[in-house]
PQR file with spaces between the fields and no chain letter, atoms N, CA, C, O and H, PARSE charges and radii, in Angstrom:
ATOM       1  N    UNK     1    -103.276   25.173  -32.710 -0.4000 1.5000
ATOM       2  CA   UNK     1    -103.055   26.140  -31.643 -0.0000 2.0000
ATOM       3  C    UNK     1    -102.624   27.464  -32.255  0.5500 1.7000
ATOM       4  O    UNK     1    -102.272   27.354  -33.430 -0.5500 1.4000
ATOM       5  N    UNK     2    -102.562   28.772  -31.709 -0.4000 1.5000
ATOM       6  CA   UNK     2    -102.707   29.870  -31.966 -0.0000 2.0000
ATOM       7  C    UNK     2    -101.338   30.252  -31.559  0.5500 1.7000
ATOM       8  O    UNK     2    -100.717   29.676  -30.666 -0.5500 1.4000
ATOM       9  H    UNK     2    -102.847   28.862  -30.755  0.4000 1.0000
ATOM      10  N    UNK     3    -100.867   31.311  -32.295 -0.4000 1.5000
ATOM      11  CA   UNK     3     -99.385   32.064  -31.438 -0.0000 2.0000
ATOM      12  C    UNK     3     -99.325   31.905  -30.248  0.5500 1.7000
ATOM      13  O    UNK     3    -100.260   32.077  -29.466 -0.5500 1.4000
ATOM      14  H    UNK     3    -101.372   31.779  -33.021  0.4000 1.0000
ATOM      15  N    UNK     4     -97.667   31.386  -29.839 -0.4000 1.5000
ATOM      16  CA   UNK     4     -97.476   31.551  -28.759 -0.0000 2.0000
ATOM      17  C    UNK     4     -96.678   32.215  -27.962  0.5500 1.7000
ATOM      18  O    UNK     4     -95.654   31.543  -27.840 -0.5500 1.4000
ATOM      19  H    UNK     4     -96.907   31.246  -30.474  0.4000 1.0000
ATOM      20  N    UNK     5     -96.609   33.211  -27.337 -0.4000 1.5000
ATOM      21  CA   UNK     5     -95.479   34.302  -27.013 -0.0000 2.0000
ATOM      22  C    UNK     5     -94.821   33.685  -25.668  0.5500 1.7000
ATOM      23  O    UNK     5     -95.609   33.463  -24.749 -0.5500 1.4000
ATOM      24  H    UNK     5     -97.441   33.757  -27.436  0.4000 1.0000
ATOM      25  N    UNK     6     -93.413   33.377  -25.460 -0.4000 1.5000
ATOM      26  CA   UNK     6     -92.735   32.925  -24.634 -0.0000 2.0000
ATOM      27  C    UNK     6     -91.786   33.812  -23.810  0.5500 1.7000
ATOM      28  O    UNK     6     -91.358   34.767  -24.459 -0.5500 1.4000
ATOM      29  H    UNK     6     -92.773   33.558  -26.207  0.4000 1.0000
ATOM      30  N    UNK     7     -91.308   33.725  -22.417 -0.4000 1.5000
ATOM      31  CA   UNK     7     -90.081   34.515  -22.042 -0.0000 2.0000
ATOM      32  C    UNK     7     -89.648   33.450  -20.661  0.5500 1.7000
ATOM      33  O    UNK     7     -90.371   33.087  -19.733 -0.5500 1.4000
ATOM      34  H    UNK     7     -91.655   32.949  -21.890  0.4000 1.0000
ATOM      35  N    UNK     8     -88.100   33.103  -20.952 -0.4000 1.5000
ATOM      36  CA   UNK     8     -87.601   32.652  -20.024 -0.0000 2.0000
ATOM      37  C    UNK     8     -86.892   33.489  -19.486  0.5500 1.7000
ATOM      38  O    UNK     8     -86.058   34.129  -20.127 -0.5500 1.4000
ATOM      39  H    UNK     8     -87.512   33.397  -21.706  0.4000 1.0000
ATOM      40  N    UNK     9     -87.149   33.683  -17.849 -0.4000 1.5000
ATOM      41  CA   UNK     9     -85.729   34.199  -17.102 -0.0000 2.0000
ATOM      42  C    UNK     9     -85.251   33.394  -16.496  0.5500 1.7000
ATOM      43  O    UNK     9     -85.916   32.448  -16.073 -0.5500 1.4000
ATOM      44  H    UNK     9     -87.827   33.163  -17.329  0.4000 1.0000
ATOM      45  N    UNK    10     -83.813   33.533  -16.242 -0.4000 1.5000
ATOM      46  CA   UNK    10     -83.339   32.239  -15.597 -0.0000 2.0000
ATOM      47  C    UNK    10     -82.649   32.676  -14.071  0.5500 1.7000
ATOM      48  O    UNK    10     -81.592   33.307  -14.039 -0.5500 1.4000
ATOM      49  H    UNK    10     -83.272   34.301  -16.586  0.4000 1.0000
ATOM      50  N    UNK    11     -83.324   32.293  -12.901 -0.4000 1.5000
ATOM      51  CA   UNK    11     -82.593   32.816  -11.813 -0.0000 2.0000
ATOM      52  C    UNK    11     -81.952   31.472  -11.094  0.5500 1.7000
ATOM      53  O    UNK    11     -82.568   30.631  -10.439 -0.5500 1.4000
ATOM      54  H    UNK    11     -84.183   31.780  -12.927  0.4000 1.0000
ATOM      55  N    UNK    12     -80.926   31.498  -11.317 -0.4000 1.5000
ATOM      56  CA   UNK    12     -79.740   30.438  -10.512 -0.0000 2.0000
ATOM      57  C    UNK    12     -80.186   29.004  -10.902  0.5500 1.7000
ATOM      58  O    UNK    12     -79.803   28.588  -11.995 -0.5500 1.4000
ATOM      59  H    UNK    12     -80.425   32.181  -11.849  0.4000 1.0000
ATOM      60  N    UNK    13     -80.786   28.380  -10.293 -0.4000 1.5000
ATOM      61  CA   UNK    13     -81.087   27.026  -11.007 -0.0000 2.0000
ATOM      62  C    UNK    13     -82.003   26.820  -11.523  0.5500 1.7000
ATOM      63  O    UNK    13     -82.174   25.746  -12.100 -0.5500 1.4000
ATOM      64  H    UNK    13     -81.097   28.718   -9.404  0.4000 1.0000
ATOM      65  N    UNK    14     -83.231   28.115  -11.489 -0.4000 1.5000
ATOM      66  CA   UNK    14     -84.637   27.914  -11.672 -0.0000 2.0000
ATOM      67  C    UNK    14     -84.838   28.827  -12.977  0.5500 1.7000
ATOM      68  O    UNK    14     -84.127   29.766  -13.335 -0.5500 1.4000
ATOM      69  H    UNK    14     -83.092   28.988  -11.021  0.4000 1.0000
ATOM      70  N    UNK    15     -85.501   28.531  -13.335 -0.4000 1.5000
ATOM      71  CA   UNK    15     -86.171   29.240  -14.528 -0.0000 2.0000
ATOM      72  C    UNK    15     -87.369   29.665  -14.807  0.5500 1.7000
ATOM      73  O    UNK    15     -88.024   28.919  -15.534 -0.5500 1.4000
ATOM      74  H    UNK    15     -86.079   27.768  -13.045  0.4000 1.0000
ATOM      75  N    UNK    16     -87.889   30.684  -14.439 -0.4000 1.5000
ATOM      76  CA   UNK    16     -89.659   31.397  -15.097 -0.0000 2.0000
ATOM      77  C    UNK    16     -89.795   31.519  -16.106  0.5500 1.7000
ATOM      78  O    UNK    16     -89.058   32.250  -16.769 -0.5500 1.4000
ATOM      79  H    UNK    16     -87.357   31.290  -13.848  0.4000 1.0000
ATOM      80  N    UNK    17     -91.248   30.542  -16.839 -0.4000 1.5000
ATOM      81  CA   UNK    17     -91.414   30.448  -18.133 -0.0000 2.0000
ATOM      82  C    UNK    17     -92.862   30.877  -17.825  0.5500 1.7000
ATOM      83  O    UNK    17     -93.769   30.489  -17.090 -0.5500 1.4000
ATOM      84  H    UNK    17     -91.846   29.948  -16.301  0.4000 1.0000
ATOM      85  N    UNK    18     -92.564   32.324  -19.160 -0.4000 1.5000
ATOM      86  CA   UNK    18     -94.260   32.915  -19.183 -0.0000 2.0000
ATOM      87  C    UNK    18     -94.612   32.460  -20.843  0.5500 1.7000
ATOM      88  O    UNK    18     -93.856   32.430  -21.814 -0.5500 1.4000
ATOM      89  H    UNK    18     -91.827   32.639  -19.757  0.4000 1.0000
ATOM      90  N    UNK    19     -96.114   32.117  -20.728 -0.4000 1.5000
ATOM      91  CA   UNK    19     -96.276   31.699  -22.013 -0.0000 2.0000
ATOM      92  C    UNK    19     -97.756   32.435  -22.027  0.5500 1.7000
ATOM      93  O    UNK    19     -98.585   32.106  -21.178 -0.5500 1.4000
ATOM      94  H    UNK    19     -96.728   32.142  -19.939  0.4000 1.0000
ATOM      95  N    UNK    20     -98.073   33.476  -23.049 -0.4000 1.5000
ATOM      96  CA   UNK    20     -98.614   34.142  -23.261 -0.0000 2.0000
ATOM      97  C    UNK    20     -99.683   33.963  -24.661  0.5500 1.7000
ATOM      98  O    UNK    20     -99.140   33.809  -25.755 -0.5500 1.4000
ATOM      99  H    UNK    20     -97.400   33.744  -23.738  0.4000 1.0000
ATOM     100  N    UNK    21    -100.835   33.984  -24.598 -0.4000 1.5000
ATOM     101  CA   UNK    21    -102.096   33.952  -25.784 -0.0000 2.0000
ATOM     102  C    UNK    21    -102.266   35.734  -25.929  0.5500 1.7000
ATOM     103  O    UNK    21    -102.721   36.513  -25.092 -0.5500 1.4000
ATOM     104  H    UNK    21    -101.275   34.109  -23.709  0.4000 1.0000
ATOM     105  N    UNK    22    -101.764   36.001  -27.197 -0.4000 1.5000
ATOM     106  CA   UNK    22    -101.792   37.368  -27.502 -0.0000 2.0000
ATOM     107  C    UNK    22    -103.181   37.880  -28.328  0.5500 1.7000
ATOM     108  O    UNK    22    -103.558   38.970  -28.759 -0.5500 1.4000
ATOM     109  H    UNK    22    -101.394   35.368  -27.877  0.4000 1.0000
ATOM     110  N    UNK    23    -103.746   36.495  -28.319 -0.4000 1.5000
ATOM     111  CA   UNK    23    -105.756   36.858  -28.831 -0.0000 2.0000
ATOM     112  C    UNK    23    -106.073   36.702  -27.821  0.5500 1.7000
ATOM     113  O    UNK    23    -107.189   36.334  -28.185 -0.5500 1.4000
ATOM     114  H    UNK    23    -103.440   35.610  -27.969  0.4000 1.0000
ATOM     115  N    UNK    24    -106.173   36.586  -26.038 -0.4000 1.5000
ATOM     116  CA   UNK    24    -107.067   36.553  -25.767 -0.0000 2.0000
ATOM     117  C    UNK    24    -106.209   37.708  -24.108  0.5500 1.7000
ATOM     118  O    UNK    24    -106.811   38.225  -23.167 -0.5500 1.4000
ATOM     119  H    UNK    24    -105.266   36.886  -25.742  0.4000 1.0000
ATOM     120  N    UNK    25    -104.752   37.705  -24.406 -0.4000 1.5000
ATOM     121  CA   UNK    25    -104.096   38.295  -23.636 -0.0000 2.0000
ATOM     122  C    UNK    25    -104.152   37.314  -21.915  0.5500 1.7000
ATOM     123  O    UNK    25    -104.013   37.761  -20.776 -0.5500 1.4000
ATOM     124  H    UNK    25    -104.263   37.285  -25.171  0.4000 1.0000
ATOM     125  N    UNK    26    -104.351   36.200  -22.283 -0.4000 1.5000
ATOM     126  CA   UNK    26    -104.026   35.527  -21.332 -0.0000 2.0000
ATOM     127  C    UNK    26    -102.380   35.344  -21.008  0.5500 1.7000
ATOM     128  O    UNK    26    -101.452   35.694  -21.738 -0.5500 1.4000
ATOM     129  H    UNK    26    -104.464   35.837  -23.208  0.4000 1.0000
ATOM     130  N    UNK    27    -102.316   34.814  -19.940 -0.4000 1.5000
ATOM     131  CA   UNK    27    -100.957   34.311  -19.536 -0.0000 2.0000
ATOM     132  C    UNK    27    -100.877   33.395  -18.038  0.5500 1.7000
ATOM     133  O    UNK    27    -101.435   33.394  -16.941 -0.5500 1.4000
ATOM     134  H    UNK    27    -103.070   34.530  -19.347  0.4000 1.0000
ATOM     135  N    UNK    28     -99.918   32.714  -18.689 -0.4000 1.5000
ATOM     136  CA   UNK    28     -99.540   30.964  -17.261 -0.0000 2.0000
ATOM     137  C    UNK    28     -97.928   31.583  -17.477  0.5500 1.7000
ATOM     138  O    UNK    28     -97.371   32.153  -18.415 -0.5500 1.4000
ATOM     139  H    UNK    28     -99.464   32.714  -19.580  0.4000 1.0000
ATOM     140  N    UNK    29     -97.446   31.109  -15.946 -0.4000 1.5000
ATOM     141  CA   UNK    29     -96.523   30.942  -15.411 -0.0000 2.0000
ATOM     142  C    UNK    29     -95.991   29.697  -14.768  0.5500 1.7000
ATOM     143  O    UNK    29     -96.569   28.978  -13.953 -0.5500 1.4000
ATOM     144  H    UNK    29     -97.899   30.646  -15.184  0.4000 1.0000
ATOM     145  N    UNK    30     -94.671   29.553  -15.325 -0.4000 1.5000
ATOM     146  CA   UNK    30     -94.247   28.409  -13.950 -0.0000 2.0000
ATOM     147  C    UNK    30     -92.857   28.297  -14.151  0.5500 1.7000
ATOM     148  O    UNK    30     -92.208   28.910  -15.000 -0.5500 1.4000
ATOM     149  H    UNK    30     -94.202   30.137  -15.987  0.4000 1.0000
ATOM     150  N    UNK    31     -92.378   27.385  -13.227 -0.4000 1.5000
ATOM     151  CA   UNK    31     -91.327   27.804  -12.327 -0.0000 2.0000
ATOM     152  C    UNK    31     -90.755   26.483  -12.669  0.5500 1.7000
ATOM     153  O    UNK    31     -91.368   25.491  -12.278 -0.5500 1.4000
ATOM     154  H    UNK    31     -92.904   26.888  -12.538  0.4000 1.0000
ATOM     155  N    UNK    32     -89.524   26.315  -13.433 -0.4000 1.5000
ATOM     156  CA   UNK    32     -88.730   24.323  -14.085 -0.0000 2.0000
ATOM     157  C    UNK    32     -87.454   24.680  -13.455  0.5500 1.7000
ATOM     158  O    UNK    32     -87.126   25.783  -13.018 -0.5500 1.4000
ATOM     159  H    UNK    32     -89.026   27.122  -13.751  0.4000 1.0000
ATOM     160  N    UNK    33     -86.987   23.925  -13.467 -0.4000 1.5000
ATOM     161  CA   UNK    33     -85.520   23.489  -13.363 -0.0000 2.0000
ATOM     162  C    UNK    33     -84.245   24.577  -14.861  0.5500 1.7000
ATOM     163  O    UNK    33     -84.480   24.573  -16.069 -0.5500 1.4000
ATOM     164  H    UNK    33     -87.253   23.029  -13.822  0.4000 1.0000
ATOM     165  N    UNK    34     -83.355   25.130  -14.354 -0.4000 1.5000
ATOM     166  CA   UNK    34     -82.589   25.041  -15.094 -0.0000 2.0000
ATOM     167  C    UNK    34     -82.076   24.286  -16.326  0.5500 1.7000
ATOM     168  O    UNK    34     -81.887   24.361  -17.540 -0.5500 1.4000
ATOM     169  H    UNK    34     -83.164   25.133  -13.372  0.4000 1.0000
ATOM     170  N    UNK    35     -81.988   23.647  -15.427 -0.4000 1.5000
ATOM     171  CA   UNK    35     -80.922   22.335  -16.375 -0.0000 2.0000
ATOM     172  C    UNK    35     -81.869   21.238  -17.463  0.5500 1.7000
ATOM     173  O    UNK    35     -81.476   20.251  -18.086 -0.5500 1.4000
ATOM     174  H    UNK    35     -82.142   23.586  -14.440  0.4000 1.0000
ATOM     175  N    UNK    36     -82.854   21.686  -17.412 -0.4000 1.5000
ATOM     176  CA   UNK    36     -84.036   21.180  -18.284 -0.0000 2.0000
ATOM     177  C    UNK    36     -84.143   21.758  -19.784  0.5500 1.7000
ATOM     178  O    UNK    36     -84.202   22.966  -20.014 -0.5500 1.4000
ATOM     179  H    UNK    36     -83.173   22.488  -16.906  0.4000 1.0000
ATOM     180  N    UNK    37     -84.156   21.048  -20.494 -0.4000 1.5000
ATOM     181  CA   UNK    37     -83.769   21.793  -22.124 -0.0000 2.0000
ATOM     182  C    UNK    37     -85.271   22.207  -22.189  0.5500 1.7000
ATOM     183  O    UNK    37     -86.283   21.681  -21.726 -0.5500 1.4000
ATOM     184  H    UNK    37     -84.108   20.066  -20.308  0.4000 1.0000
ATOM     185  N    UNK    38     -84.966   23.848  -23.263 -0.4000 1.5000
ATOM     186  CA   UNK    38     -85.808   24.707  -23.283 -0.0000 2.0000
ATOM     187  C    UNK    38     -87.154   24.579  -24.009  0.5500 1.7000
ATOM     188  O    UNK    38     -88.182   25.247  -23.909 -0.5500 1.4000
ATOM     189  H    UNK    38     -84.144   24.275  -23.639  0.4000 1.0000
ATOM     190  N    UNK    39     -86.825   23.472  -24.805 -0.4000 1.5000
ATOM     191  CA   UNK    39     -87.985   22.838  -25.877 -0.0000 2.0000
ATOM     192  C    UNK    39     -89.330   22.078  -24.367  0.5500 1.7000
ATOM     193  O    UNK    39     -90.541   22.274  -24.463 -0.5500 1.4000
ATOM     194  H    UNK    39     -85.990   22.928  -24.886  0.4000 1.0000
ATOM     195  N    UNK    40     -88.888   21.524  -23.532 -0.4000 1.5000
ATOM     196  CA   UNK    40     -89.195   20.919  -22.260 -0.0000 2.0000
ATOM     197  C    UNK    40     -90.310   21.954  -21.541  0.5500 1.7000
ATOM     198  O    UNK    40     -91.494   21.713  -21.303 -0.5500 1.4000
ATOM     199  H    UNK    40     -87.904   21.365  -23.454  0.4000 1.0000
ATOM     200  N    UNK    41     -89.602   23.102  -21.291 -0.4000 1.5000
ATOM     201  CA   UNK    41     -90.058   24.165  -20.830 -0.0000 2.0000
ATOM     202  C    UNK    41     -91.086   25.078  -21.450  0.5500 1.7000
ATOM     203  O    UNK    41     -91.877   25.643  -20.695 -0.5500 1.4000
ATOM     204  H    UNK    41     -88.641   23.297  -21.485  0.4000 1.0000
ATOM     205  N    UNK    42     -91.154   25.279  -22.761 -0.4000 1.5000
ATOM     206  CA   UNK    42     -91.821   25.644  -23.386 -0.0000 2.0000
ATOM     207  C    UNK    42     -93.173   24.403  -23.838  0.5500 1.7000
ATOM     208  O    UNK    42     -94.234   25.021  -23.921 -0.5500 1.4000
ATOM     209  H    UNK    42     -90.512   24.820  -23.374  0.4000 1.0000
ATOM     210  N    UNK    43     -93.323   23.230  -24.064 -0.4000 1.5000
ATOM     211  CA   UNK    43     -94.091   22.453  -23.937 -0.0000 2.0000
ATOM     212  C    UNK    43     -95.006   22.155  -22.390  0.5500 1.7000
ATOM     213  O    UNK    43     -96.104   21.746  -22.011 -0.5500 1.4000
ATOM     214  H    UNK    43     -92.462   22.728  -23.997  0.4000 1.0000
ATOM     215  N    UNK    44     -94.071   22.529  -22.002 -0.4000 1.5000
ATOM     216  CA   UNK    44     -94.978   22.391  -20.195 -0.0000 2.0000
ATOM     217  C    UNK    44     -95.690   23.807  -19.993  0.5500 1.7000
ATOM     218  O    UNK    44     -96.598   23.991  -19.182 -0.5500 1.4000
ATOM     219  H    UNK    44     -93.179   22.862  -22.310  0.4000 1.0000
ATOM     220  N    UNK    45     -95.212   24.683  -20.752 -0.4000 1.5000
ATOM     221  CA   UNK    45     -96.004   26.184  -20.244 -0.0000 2.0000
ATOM     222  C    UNK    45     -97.234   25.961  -21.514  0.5500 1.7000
ATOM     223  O    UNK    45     -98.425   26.015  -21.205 -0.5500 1.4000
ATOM     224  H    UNK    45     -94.475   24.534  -21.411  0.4000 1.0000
ATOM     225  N    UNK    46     -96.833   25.731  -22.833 -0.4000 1.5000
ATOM     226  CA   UNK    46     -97.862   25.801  -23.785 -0.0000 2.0000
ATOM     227  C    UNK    46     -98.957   24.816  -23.231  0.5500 1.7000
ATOM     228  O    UNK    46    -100.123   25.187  -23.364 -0.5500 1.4000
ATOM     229  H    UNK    46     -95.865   25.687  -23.084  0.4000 1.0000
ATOM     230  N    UNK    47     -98.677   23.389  -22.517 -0.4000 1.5000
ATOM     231  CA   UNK    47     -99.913   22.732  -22.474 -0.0000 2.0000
ATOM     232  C    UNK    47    -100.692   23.697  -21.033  0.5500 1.7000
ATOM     233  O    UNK    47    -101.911   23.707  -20.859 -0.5500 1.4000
ATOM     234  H    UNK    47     -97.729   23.087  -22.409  0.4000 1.0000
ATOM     235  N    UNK    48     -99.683   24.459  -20.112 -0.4000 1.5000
ATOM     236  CA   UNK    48    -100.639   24.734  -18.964 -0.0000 2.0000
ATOM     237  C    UNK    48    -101.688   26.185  -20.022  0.5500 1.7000
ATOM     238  O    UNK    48    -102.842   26.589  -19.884 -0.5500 1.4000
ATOM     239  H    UNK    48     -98.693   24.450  -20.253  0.4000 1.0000
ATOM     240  N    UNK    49    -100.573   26.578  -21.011 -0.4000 1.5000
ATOM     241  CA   UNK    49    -101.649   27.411  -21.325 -0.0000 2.0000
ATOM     242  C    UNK    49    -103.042   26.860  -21.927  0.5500 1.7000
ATOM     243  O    UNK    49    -104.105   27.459  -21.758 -0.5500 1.4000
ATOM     244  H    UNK    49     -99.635   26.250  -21.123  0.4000 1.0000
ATOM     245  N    UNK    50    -102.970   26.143  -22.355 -0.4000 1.5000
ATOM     246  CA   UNK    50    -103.974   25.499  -23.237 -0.0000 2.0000
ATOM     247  C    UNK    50    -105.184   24.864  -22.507  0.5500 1.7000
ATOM     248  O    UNK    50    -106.337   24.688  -22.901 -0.5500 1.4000
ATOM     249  H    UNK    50    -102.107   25.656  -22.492  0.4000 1.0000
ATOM     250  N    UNK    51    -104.499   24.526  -21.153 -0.4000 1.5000
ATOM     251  CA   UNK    51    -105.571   23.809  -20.139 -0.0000 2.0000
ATOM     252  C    UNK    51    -106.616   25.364  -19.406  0.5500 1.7000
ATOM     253  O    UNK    51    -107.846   25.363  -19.354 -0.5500 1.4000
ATOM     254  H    UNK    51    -103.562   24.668  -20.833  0.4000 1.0000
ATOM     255  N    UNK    52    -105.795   26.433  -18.969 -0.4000 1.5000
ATOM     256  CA   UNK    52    -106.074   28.125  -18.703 -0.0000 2.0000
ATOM     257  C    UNK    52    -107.529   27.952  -20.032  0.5500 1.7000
ATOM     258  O    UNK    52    -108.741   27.838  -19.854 -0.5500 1.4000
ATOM     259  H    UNK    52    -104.796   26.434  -19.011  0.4000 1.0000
ATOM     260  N    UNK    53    -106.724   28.001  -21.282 -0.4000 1.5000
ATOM     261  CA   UNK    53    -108.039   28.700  -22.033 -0.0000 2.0000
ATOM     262  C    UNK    53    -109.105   27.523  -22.327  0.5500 1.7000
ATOM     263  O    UNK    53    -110.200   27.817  -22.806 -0.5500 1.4000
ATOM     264  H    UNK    53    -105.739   28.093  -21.427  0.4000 1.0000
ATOM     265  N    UNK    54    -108.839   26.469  -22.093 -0.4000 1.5000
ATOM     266  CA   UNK    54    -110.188   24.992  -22.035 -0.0000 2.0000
ATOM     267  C    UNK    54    -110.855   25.607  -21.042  0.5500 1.7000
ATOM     268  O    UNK    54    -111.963   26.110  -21.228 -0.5500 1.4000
ATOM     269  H    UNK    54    -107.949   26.231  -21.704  0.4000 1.0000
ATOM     270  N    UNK    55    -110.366   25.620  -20.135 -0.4000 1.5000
ATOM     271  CA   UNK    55    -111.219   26.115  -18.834 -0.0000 2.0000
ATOM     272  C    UNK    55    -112.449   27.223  -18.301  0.5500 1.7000
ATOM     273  O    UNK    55    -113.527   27.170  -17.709 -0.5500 1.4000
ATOM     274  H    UNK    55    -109.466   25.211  -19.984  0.4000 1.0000
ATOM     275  N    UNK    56    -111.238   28.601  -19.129 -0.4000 1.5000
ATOM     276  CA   UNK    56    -111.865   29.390  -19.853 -0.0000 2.0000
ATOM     277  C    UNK    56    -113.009   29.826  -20.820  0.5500 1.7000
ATOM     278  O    UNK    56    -113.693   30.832  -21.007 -0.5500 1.4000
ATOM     279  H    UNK    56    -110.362   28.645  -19.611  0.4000 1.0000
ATOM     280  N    UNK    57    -112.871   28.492  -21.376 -0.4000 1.5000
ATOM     281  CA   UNK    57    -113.622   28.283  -22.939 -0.0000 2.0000
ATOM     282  C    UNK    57    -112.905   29.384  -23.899  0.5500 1.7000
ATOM     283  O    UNK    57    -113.513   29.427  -24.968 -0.5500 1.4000
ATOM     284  H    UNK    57    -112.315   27.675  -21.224  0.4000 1.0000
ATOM     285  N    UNK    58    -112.255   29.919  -23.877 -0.4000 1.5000
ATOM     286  CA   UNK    58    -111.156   30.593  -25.201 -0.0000 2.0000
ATOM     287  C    UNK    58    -110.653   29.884  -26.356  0.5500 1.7000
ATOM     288  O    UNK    58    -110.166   30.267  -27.420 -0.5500 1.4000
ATOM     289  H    UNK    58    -111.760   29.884  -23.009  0.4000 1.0000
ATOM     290  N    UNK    59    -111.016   28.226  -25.636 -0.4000 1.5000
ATOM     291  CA   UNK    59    -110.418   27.505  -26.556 -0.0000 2.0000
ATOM     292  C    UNK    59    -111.297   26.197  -26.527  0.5500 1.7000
ATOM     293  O    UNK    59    -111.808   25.493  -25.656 -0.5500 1.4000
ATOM     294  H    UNK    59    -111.411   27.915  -24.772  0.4000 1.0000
ATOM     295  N    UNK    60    -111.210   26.216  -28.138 -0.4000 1.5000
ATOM     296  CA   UNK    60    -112.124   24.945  -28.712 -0.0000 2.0000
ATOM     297  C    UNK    60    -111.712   23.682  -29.010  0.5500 1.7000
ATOM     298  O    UNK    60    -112.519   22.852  -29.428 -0.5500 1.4000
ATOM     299  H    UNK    60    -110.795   26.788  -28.845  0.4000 1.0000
């Protein structure tokens, strides 16, 4: 897999995790739990990204 650019904000219990493909300038969003360790969060955004660029065909 290719770089992956991440940003969590965290609003009250929820957390927005953007996970970003900076070759193809794609980006997935989604919306976890707080209280969910961040390794968690970042694995759930990298696979939605990965499913985005299959779909896409960006990715082989």
């Amino acid at each position: 897999m290719r770089e992956i650019l991440f940003e969590l904000v965290y609003e009250g219990a929820y957390v927005r995790v953007s996970a970003i493909d900076p070759a193809t300038n794609t980006e997935v969003r989604l919306v976890g739990d707080a209280r969910l360790p961040e390794s968690t969060l970042k694995a759930n955004a990298r696979r939605k990204l990965e499913y985005v660029l299959r779909r896409d065909g960006k990715l082989r």
